[in-house]
C-alpha positions in Angstrom: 101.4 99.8 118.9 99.3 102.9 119.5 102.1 105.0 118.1 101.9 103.5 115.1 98.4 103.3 114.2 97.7 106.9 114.9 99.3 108.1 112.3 98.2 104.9 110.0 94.4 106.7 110.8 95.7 110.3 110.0 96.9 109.6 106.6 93.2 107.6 105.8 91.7 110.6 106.9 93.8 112.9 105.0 93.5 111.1 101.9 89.8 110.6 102.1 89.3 114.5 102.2 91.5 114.6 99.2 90.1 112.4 97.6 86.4 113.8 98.4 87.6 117.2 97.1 89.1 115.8 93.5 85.7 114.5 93.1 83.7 117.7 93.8 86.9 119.4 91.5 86.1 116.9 88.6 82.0 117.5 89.3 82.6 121.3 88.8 84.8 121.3 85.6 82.0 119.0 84.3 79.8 121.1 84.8 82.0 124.1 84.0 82.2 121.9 80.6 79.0 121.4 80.3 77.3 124.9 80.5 80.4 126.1 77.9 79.1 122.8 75.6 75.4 123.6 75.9 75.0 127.6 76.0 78.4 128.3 73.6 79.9 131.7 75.9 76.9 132.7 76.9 77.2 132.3 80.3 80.5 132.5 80.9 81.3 134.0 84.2 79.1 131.1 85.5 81.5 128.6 84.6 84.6 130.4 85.4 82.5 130.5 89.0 82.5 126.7 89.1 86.0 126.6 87.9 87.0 128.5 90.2 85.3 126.6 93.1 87.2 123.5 91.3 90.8 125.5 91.9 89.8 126.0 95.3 89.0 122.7 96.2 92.3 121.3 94.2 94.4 123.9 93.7 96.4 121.3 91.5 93.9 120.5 89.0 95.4 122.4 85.4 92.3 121.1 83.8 90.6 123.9 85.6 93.4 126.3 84.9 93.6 125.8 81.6 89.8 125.9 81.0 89.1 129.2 83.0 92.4 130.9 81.1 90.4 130.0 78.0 87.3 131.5 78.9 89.1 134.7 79.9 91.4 134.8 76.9 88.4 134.4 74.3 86.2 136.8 76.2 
């Protein structure tokens, strides 16, 4: 019984760090979005900063891809 409910626990606890990291990804491309709304390209190394942080955190996300390729492309 043991056998089985170790690895039950390991995959809760793997996908509850996933899951905790899209959310801080999806926070930072808000906010990514946010500054690029408000301030035009103003500030845009900030936001390819939290973009950045985003890919980090889910390396997955194209949302964050796409966004910081944009900012580079129109700098």
């Amino acid at each position: 019984m043991r056998k089985v409910i170790i690895p039950i626990f390991l995959l809760f606890v793997i996908f509850g760090a996933c899951s905790r990291d899209s959310e801080k990804a999806a926070e930072l491309i808000h906010k990514a979005n946010l500054l690029l709304n408000e301030k035009g390209l103003q500030e845009p190394q900030k936001a390819i900063d939290y973009l950045t942080k985003a890919i980090k955190l889910q390396p997955d996300n194209d949302d964050a891809y796409n966004i910081r390729g944009n900012i580079h492309f129109i700098q």
